[in-house]
TIPA-430820 format. One record per atom (N, C-alpha, C): x, y, z. Coordinates in steps of 0.1 Angstrom, whole numbers, plus 5000, padded with zeros to 4 digits. Layout:
XYZ...
//
This chain:
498851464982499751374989499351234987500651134987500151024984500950954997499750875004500450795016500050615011501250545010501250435007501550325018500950255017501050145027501749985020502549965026503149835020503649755033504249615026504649465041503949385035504549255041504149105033502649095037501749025031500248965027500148965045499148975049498548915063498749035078500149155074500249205081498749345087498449375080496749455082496849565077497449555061497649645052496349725051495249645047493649685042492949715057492949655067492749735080493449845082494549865084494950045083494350075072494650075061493650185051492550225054491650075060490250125065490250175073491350215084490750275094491150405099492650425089492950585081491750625074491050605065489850615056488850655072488750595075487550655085487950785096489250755103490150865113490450995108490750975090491351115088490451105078489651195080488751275067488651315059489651355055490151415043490951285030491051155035491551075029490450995020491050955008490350884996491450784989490650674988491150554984492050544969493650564969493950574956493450424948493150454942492450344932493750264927493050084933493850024925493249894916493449844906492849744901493149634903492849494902493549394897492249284891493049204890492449084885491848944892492748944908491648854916490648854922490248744926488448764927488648814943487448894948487148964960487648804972488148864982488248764988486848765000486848645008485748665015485948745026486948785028486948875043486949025037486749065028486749165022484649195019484349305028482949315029482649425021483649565014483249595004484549614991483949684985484849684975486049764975487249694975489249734979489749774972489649724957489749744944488549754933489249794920488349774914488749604905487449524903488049414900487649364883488549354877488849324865488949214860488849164846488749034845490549084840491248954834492248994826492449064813491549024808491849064793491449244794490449274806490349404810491549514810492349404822493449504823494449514811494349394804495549394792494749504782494049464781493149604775493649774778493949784791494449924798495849924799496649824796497949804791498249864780497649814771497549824753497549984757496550074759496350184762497350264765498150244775499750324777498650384790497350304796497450404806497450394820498350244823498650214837500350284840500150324855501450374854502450234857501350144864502049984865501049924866501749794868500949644869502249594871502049534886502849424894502249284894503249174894502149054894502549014911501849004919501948904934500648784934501848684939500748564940500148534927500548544919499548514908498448634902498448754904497248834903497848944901497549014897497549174888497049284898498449364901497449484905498149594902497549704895497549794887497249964894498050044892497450224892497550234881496550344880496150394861497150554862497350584857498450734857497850864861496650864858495750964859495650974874495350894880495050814892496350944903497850904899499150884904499251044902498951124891499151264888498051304893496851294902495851384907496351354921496851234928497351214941498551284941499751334935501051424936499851584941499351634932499051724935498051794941497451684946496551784957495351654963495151654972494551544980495051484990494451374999495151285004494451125002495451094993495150924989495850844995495550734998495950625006496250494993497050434993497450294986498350194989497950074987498049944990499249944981500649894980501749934971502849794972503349724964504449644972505749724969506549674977507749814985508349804967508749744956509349814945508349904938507049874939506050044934505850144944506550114954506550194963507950284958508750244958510450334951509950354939508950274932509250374916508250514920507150504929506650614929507250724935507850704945508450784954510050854942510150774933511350884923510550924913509450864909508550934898508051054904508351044915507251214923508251304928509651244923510851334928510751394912511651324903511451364886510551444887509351484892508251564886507951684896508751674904508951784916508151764926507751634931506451644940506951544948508151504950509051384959508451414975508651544979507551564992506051514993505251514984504251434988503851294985505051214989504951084990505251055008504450945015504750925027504550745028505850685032505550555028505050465041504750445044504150365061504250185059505650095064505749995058505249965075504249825072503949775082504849625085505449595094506549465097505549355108505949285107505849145114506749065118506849045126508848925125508148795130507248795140506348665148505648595137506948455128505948425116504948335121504848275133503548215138502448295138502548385145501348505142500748515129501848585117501248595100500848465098501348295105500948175094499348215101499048245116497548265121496548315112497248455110496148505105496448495090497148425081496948375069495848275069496148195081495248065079493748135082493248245087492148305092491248345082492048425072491748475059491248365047491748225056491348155040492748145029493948145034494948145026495147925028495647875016496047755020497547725021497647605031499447575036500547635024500347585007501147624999500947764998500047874998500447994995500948055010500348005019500948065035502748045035503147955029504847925028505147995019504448055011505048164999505048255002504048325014503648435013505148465028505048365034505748365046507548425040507848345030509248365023509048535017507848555013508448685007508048795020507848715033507348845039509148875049509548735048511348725053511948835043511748825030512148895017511949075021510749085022510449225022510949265034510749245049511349275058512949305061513649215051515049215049515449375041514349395029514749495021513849615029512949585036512549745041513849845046514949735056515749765062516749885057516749815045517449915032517050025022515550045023514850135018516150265019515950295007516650465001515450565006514550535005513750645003512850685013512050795016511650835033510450725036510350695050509550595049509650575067508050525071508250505083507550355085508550305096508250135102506850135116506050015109505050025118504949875125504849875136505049725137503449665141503249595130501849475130501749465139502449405147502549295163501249405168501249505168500649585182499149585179498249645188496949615184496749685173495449675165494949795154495249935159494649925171494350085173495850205172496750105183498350125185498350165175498550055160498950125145498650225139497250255144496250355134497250475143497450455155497750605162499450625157500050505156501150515148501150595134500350555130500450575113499450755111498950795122498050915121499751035127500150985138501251065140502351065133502950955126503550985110503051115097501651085097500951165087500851335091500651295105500751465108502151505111503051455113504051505110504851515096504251425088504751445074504051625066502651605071501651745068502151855077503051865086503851995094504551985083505751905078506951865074506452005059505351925049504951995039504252145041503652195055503652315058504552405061505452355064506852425065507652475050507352355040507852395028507352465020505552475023505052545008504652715021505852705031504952835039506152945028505553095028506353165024507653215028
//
């Protein structure tokens, strides 16, 4: 099973992951790459981190299933990666909501469209995101970028085709984690029901 986490820069994409990764035990970090440098609020390693010519290197190869650019920066799943999470595990990944639809129909085509579970985290309070953009070390021009595409993505979550549940940032960490733990166990009934005889 692959549960993906997506919502604009600042909402606490990488705080839920961490704190699914620690709650549910059975979860392992779908691996993602990219190309910018570790940020400072980041205390261990989120990705794995590449220079460029690395990843163009793994391009040439045929063996990323993508590479999205945000903000200026590359971030990448390798395929091998995408085909051991369909079939058995529970991986967690950081996704922006269009690799989030290509995964969720790449895992229908291959018969495994049930174990996709998409958990979009929202924010609407853009004083809050400019806060903790500004907290992180983001500066005024990328906080107005980041703020436009988080209007952007919120607008299109709305529209999402594909299964997916809304988590709202606003609430504390813990709220979310209990949010996003009771999505997961109901998505894991949902697939006990299907593979029962």
């Amino acid at each position: 099973m692959i549960i993906t986490i997506c919502g604009p820069s600042g909402v606490g994409k990488t705080t839920l992951r961490k704190a699914l990764l620690e709650e549910v035990a059975t979860t392992t970090i779908l691996e993602s790459i990219t190309d910018r440098p570790r940020r400072i609020t980041e205390r261990h390693a989120e990705h794995v981190y590449l220079k460029p010519q690395e990843i163009d290197s793994l391009l040439s190869k045929d063996e990323l299933q993508w590479c999205v650019g945000v903000h200026g920066h590359r971030y990448c799943t390798r395929k091998r990666i995408i085909h051991i999470g369909l079939i058995g595990g529970m991986y967690i990944g950081i996704l922006t909501p269009d690799k989030v639809e290509e995964l969720y129909y790449f895992a229908v085509n291959n018969g495994h469209g049930s174990a996709i579970l998409n958990l979009y985290l929202y924010l609407d309070d853009e004083y809050e995101l400019r806060e903790r953009l500004r907290l992180r070390g983001d500066g005024t021009e990328s906080i107005q970028q980041r703020i436009t595409d988080c209007r952007y993505w919120n607008r299109n979550a709305n529209a999402f085709d594909f299964p997916h549940a809304k988590l709202d940032a606003s609430l504390m960490p813990r709220e979310v984690l209990g949010q996003a733990v009771y999505h997961i166990c109901k998505h894991q009934q949902y697939l006990a029901k299907l593979l029962a005889p």
